[in-house]
ZATOR-9345 format. One line per 2 residues: number of its first residue (from 1); for each residue x, y, z of N, C-alpha, C, CB. Coordinates in steps of 0.05 Angstrom, whole numbers, plus 32768, in hexadecimal, padded with zeros to 4 digits. Glycine has a CB too. Example, Ala and Ser with C-alpha at 12.3 -4.5 7.8 and 13.67 -1.06 7.14 Angstrom:
1 = 8108 7F8E 809C 80F6 7FA6 809C 8108 7FBE 809C 80E2 7FA7 80B5  8101 7FD3 808E 8111 7FEB 808F 8102 8001 809D 811A 7FF4 8072 $
This chain:
1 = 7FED 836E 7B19 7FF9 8372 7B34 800F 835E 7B38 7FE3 836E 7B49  8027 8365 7B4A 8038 8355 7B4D 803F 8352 7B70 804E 835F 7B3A $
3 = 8042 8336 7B6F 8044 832C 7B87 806E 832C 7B91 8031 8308 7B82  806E 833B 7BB4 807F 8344 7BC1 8080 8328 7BD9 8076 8363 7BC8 $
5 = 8094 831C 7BD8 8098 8317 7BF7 80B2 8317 7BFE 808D 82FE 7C02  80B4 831D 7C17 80CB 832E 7C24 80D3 8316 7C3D 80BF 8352 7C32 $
7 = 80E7 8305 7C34 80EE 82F6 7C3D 810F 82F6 7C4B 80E7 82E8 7C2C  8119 8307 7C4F 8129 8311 7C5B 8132 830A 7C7E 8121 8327 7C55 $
9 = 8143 831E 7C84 8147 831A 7CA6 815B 830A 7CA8 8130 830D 7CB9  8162 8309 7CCB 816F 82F4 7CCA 816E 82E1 7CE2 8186 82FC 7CC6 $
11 = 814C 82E9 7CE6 8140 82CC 7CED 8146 82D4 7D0C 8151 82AB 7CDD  814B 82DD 7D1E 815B 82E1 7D3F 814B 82D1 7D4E 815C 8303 7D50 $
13 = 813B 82D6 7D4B 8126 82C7 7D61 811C 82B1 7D5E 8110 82D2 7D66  8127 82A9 7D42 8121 8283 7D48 8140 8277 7D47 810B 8270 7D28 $
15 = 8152 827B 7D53 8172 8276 7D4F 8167 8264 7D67 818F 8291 7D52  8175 8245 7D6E 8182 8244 7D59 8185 8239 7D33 818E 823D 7D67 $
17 = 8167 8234 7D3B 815E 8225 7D19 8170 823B 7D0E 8133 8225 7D0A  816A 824E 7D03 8175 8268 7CF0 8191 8268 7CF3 816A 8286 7CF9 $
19 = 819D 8255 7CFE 81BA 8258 7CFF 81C4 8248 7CE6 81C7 824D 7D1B  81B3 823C 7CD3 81B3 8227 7CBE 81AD 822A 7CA5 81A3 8216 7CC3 $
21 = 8192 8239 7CAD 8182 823E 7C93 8176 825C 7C98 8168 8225 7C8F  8160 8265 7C7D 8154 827D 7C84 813D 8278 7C91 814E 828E 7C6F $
23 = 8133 828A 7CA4 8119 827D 7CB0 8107 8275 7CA0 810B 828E 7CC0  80FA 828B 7C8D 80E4 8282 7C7A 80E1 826A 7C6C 80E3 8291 7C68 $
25 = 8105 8252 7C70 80FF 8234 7C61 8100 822C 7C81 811A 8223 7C45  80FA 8229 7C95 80F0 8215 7CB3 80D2 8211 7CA1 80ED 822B 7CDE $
27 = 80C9 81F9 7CAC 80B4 81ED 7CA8 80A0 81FC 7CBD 80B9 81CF 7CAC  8087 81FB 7CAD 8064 8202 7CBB 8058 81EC 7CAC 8050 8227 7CB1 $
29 = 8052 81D7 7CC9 8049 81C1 7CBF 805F 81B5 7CAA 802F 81C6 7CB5  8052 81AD 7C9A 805E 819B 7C83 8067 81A5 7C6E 8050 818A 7C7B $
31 = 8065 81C3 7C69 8072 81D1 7C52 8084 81F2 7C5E 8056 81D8 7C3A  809E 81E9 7C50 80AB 820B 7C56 8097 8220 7C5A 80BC 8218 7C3B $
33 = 80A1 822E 7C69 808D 8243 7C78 808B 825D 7C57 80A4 8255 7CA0  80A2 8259 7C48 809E 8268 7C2F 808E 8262 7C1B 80B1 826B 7C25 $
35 = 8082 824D 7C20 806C 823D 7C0A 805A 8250 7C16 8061 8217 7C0A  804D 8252 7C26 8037 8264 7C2F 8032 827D 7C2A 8037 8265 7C43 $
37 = 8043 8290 7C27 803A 82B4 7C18 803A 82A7 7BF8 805A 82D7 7C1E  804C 8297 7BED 804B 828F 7BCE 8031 828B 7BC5 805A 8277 7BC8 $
39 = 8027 8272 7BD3 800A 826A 7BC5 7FF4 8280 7BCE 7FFF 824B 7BD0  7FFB 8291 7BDE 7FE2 82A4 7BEF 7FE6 82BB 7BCE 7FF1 82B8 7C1E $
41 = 8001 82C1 7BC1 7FF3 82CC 7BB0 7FE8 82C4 7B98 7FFD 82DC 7BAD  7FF9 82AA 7B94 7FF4 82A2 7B7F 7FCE 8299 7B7F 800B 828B 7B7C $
43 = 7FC3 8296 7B98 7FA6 828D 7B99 7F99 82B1 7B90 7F9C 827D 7BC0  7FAC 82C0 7B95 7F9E 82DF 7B96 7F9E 82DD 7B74 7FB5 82FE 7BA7 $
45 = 7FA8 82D3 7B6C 7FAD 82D3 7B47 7FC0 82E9 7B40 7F8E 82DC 7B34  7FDE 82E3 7B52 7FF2 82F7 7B51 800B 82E6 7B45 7FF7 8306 7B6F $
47 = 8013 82DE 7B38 802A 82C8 7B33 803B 82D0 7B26 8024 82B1 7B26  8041 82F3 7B25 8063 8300 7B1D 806D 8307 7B3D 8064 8325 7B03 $
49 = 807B 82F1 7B45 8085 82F4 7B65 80A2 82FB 7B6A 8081 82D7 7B75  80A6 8307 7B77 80BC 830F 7B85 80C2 830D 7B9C 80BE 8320 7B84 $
51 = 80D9 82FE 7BA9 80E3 82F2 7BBC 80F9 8306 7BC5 80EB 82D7 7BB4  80F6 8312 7BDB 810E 8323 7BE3 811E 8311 7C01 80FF 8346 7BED $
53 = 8130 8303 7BFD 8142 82FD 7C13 8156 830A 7C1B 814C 82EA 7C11  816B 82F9 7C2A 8184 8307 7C39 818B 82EE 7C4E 817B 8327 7C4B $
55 = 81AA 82FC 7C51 81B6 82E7 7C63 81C6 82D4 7C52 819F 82D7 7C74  81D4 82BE 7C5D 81E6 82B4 7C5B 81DA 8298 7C48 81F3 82B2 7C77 $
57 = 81BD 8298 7C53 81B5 827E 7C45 81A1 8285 7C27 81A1 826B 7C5E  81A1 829D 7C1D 8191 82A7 7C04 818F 8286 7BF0 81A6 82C6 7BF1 $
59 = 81AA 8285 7BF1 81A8 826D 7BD9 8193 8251 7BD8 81C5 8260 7BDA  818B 8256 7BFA 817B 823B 7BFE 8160 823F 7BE9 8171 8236 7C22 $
61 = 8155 825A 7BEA 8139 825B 7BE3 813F 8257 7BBB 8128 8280 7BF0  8154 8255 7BB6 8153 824B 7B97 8154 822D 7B9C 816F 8256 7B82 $
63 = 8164 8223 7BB0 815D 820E 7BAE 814A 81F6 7BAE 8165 820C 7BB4  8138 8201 7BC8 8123 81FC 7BCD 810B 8201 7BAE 811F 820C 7BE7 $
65 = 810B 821A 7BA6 80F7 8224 7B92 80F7 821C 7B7F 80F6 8239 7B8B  810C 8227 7B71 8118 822B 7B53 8105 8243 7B47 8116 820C 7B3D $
67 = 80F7 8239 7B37 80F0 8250 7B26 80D8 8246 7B27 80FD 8257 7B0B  80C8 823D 7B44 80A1 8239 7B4B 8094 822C 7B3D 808E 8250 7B4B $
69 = 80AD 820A 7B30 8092 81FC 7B24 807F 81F0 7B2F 8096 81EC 7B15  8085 81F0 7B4C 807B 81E4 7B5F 8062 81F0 7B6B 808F 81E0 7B6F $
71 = 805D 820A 7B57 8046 8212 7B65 803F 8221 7B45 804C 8228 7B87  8048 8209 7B2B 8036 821C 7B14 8049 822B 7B0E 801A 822E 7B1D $
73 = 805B 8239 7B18 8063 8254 7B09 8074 824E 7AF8 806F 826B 7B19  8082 8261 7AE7 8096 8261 7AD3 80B1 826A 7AD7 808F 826F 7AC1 $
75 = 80A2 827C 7AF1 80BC 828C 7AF7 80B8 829F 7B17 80C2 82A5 7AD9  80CF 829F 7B25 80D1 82AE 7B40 80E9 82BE 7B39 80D5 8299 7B5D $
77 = 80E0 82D3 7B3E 80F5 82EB 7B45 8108 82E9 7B68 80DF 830C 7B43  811B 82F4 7B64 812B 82F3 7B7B 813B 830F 7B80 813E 82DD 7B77 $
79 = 8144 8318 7B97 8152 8333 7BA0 815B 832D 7BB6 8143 834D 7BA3  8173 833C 7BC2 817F 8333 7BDD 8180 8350 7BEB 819E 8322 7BDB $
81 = 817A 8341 7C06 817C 8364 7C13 8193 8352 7C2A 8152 837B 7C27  81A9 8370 7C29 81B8 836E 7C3A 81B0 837A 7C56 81CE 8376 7C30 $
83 = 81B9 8363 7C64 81B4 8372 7C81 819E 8378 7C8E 81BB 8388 7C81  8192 8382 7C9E 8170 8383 7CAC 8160 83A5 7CA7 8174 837D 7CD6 $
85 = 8167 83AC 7C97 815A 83C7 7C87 8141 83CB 7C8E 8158 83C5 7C68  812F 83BB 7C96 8113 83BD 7C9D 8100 83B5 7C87 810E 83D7 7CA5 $
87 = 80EE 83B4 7C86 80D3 83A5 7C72 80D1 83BE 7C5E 80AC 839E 7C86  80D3 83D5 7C67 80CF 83EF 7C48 80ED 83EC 7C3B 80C8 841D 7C54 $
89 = 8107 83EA 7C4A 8122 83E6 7C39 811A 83D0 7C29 813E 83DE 7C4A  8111 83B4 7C2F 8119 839D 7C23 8101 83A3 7C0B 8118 8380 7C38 $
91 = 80E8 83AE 7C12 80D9 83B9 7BF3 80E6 83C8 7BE3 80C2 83CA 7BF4  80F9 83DD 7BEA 80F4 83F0 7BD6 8111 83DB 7BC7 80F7 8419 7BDE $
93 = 8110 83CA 7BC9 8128 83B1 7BB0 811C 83AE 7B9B 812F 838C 7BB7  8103 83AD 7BA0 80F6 83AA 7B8F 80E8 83B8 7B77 80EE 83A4 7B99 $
95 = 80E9 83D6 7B85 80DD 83E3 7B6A 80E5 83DD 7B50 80E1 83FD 7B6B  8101 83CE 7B42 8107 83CF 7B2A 80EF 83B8 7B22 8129 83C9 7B24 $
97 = 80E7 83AA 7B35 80D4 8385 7B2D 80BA 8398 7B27 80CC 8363 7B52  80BA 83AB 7B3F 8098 83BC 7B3C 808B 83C4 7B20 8099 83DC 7B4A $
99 = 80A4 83D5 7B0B 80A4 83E6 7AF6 808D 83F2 7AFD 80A6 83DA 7ADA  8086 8406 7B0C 8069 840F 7B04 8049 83FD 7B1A 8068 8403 7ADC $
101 = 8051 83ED 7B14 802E 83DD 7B15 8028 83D9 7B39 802F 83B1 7B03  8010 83D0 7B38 800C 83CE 7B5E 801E 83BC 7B66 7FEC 83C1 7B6C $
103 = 801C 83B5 7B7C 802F 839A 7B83 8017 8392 7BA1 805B 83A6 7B8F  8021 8378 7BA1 8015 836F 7BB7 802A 8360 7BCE 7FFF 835D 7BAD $
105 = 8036 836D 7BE1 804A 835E 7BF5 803B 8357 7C07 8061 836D 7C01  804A 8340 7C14 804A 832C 7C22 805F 8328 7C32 8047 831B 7C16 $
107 = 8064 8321 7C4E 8074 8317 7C63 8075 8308 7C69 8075 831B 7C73  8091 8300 7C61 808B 82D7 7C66 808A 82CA 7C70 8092 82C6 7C62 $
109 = 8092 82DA 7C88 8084 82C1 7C9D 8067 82CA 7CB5 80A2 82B6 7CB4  8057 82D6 7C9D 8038 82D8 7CA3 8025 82C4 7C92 802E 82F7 7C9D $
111 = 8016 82B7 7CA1 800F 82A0 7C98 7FE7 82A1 7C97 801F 828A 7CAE  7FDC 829F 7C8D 7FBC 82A5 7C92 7FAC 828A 7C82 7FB1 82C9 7C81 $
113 = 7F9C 8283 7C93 7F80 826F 7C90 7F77 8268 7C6F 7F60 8282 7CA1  7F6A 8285 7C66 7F5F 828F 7C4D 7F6B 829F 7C38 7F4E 829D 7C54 $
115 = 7F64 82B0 7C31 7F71 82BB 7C1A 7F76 82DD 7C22 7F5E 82B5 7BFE  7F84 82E1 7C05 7F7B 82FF 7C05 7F6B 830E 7BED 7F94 830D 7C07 $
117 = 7F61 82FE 7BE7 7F56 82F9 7BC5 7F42 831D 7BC5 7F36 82CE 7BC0  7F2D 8315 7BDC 7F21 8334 7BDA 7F2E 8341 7BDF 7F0E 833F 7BE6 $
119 = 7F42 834A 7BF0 7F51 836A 7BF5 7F5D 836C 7BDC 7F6B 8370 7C11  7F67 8356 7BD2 7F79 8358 7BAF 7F5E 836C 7B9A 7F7E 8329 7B9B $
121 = 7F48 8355 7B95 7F30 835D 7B85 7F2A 837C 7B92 7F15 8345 7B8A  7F24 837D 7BA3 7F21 839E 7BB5 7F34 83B6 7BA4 7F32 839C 7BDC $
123 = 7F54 83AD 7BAD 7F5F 83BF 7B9D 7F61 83CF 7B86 7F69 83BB 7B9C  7F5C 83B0 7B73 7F5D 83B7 7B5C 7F45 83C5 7B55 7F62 83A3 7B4D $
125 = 7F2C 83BC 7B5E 7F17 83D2 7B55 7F1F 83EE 7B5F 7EF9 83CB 7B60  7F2E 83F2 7B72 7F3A 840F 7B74 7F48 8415 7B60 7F4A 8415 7B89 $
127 = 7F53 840D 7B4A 7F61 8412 7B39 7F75 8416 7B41 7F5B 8420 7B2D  7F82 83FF 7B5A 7FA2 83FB 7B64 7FAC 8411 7B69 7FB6 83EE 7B52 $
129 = 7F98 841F 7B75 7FA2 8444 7B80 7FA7 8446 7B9F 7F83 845F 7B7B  7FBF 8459 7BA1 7FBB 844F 7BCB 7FC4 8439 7BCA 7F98 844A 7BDF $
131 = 7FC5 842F 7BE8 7FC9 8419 7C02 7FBB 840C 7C08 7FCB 8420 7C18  7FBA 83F1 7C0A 7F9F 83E4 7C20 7FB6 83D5 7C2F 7F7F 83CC 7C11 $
133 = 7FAD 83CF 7C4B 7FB7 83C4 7C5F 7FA8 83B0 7C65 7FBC 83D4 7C72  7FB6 8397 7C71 7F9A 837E 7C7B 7F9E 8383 7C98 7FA0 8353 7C72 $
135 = 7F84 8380 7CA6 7F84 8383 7CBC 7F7E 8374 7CCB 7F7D 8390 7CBF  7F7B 8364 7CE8 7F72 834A 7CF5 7F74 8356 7D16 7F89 832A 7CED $
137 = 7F5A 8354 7D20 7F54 834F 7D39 7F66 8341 7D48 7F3F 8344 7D3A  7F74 8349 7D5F 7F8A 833B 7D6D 7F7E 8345 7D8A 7FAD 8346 7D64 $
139 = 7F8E 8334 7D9E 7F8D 8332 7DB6 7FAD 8343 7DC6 7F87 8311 7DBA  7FBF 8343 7DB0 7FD7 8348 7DB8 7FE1 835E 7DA3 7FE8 832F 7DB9 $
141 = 7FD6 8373 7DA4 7FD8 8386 7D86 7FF2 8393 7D8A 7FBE 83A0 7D80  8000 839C 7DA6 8020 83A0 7DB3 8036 8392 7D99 8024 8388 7DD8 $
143 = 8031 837D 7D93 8041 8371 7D89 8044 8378 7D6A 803D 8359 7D91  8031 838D 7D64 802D 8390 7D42 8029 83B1 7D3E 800C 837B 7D35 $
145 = 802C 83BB 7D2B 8027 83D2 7D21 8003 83CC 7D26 8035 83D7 7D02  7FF6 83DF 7D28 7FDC 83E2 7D39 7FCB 83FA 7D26 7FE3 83ED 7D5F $
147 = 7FB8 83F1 7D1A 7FA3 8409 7D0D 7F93 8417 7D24 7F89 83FB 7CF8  7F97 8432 7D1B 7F81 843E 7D32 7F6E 8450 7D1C 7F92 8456 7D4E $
149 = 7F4F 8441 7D1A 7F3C 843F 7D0D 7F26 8454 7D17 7F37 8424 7D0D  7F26 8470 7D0B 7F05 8484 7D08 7EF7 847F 7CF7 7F04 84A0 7D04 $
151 = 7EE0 847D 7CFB 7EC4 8481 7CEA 7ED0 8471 7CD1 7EB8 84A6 7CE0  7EDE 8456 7CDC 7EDC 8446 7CCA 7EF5 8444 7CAC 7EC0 844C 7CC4 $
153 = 7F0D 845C 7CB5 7F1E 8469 7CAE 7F3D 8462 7CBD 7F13 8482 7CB0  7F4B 844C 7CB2 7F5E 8450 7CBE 7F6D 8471 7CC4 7F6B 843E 7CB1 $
155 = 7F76 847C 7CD7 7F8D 8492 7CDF 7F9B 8496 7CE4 7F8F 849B 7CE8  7FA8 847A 7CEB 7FC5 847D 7CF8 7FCE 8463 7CFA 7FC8 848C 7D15 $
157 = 7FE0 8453 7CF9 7FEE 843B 7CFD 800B 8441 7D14 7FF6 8430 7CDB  8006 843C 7D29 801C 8438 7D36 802E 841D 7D3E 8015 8442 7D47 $
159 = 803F 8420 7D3E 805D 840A 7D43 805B 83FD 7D5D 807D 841B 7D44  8052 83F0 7D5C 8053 83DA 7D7B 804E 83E5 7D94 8070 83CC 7D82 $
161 = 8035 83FB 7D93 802A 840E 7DB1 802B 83FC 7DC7 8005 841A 7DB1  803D 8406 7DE0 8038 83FC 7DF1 8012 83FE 7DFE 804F 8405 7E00 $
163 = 800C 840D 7DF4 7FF2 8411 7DF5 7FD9 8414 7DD7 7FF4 8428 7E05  7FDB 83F8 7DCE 7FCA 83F5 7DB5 7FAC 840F 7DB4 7FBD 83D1 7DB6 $
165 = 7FA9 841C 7DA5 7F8C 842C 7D9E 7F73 8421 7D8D 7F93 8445 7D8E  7F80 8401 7D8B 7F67 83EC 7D84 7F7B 83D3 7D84 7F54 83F2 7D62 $
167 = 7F6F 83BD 7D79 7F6D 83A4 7D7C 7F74 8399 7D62 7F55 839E 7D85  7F79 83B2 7D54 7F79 83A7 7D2F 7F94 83AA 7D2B 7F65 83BC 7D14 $
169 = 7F9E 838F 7D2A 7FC7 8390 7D20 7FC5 838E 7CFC 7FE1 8367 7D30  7FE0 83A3 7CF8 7FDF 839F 7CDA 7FF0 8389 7CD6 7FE9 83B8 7CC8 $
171 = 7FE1 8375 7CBF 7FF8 8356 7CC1 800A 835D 7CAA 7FE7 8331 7CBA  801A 834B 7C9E 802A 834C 7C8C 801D 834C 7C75 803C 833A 7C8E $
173 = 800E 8359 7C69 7FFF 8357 7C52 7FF5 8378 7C48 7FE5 8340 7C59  8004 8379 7C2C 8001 8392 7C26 7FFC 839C 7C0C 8014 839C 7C2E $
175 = 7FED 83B0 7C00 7FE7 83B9 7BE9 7FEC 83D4 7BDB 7FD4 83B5 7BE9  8003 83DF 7BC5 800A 83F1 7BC8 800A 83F7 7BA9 801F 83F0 7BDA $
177 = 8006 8413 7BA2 800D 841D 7B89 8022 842C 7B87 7FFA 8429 7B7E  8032 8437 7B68 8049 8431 7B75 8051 844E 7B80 805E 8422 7B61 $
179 = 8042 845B 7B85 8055 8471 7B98 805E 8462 7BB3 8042 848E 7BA3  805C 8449 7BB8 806E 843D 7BCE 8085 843C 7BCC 806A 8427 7BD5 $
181 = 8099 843F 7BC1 80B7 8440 7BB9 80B6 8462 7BC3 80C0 8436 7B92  80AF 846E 7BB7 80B2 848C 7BB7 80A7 8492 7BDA 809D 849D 7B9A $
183 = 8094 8485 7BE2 8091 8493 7C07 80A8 847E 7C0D 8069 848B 7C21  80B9 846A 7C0B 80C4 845B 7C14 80EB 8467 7C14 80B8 8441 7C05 $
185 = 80EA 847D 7BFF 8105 8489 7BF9 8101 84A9 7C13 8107 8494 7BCE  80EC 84AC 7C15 80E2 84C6 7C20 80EA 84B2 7C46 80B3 84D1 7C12 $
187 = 80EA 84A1 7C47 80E7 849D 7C63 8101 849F 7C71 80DB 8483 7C69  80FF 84A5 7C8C 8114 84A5 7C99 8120 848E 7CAA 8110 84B7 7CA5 $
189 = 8133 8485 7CB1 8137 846D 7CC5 812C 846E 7CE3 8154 8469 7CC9  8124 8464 7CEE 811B 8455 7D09 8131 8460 7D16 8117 8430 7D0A $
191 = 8123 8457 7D30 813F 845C 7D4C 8151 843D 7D46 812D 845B 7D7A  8143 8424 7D3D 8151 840D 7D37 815E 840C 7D1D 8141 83F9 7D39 $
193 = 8162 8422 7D0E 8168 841F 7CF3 8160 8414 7CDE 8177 8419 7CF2  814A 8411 7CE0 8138 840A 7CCC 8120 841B 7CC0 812E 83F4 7CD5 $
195 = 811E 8414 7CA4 810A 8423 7C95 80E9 8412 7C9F 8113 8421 7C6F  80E4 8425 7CA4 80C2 8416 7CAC 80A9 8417 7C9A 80B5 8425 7CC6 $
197 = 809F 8405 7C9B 8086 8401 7C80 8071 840E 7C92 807C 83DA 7C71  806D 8416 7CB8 8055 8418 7CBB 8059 843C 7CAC 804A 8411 7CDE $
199 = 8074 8446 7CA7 8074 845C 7CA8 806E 8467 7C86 808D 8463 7CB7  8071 844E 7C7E 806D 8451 7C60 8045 8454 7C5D 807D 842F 7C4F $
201 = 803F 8443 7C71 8021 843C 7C75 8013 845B 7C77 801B 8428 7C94  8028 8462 7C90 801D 847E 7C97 8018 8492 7C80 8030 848C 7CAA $
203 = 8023 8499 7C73 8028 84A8 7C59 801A 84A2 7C4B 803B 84A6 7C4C  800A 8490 7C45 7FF6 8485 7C32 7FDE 848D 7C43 7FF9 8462 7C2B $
205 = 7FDA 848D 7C5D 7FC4 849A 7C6E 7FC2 84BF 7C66 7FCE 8493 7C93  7FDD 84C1 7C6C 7FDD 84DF 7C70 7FD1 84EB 7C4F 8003 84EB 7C7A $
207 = 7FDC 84E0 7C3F 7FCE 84E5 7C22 7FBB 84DB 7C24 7FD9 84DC 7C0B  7FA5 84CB 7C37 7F8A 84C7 7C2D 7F82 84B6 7C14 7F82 84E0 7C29 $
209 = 7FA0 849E 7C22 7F9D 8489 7BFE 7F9B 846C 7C0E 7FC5 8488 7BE0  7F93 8475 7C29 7F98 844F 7C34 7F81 8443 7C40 7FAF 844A 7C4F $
211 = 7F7B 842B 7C35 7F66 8420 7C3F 7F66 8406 7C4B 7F57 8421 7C2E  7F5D 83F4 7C52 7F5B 83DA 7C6A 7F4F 83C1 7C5A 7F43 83E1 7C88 $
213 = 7F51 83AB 7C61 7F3A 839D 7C5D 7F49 838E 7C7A 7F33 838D 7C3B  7F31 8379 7C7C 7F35 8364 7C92 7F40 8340 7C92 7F1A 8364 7C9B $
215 = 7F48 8333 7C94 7F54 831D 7C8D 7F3B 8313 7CA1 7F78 8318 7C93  7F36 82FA 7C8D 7F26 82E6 7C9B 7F32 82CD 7CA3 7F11 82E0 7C8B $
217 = 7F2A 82C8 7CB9 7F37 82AE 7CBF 7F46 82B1 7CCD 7F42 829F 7CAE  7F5D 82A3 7CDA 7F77 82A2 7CE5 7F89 82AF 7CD2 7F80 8287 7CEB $
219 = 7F9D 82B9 7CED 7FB1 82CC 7CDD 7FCE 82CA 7CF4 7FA1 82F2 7CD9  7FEA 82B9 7CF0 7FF5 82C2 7D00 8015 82C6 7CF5 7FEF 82B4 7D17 $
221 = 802F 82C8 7CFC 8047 82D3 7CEF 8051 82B5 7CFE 8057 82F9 7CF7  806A 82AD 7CFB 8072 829E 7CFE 8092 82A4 7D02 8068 828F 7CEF $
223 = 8094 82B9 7D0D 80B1 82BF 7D0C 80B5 82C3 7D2E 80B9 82DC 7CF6  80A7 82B2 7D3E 80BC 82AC 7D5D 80B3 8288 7D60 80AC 82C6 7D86 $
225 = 80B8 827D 7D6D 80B5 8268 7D72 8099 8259 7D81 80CA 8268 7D7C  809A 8275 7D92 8077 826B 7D9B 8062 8271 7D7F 8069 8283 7DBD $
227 = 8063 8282 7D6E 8051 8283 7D5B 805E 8273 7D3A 804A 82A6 7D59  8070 8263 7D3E 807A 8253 7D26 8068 823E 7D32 809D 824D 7D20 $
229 = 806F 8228 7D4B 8059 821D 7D52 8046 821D 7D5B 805A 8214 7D58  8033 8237 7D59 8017 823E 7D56 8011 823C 7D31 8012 8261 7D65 $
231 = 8020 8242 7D1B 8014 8245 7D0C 801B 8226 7CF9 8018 8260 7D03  802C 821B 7CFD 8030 81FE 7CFF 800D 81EF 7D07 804A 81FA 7D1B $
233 = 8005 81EE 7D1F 7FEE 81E6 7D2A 7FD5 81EF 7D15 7FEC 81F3 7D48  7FDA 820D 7D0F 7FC0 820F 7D03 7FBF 8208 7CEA 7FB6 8226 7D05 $
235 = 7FD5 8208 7CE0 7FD3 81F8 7CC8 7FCD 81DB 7CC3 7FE7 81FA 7CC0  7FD7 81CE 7CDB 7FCF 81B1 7CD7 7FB8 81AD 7CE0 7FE0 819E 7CE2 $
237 = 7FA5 81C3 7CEE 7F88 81BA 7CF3 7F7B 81C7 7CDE 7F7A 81C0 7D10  7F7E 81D6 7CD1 7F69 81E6 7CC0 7F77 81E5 7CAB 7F5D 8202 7CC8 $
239 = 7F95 81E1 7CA0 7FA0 81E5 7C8B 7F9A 8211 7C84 7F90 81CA 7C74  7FA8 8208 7C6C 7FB5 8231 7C63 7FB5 8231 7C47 7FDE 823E 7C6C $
241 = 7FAC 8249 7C3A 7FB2 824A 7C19 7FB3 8236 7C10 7FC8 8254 7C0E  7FA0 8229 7C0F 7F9D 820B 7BFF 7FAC 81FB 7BFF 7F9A 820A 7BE8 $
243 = 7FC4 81FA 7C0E 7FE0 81EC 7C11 7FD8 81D2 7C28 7FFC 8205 7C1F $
């Protein structure tokens, strides 16, 4: 399996920090907020990674990285997405890194307590067939693509309902075989112009290939300012991915 994170954007809502750098290098707590999806897969036992950025500051994350001796590796892959394409544009960069095999993406500036070690182990005993989505109990599900769950069956994933049909937000954490490139060429653009992954999600429902697991622990994104210093805090009281 190969590990995806989609580190891209151009940051709007934490400007003016982002007027400098890419968001994903601002600090959570005491380490770049991009150390955090890295070691989350590398703890999954995923360490062929791919880094998808954009923007004006791409060059920082070589600088900062290099090639992940700093976390063991040998080597980090890199791709640039121009412009704000959406989370299914800035994947499908990737299919040439995919060749074939599952992949496991990540959003980088989603940050979680624990691991993802079982939904990884889960998959693969599926024989890396289908979708799995991580899912987490929220209070504010408006703000997230939203599972709406029968007899224990996800059915539908909708885009930021002004009226949520549960409580379960899908986070930045995702598992895909590779007909994800192929629902991802099939999709159409948004009213915002963007390619959408819940719609990629959908398609993996509608074929009857998508399944859930649950994230334990804390789970939050870090891409506005009130939740960069919420996930700042929880890191420094409970610490994250072993970091």
């Amino acid at each position: 399996m190969k590990g995806i994170i989609l580190a891209g954007g151009l940051g709007t809502r934490l400007r003016p920090c982002t007027n400098v750098t890419n968001k994903h290098l601002l600090p959570v707590y005491d380490r770049p907020m991009i150390y955090y999806p890295i070691q989350c897969l590398i703890n999954a036992g995923i360490k062929d990674i791919m880094i998808v950025t954009g923007g004006q500051f791409a060059g920082d994350f070589l600088k900062l990285l290099g090639n992940g001796k700093d976390f063991g590796l040998q080597h980090i892959n890199y791709t640039y997405q121009e412009g704000e394409g959406g989370i299914a544009e800035a994947l499908s960069l990737c299919e040439y890194f995919a060749t074939g095999s599952p992949i496991c993406v990540v959003l980088g500036d989603n940050i979680i307590q624990n691991n993802i070690n079982q939904a990884v182990t889960d998959f693969k005993n599926n024989n890396s067939q289908g979708a799995m989505v991580l899912l987490k109990e929220v209070e504010d599900a408006h703000r997230f693509g939203v599972a709406e769950l029968k007899n224990g069956i996800v059915t539908n994933i909708i885009e930021k309902p002004k009226n949520p049909p549960s409580k379960f937000a899908v986070t930045g954490f995702y598992l895909y075989d590779k007909m994800v490139f192929d629902y991802i060429k099939q999709c159409k653009r948004s009213e915002r112009g963007e390619l959408e992954i819940t719609d990629v999600n959908n398609r993996y429902i509608k074929e009857g290939s998508l399944k859930y697991s649950f994230i334990d622990g804390w789970w939050t994104d870090a891409g506005t300012f009130p939740s960069l210093h919420r996930a700042s805090n929880l890191v420094a009281e409970t610490g994250a991915n072993n970091l």
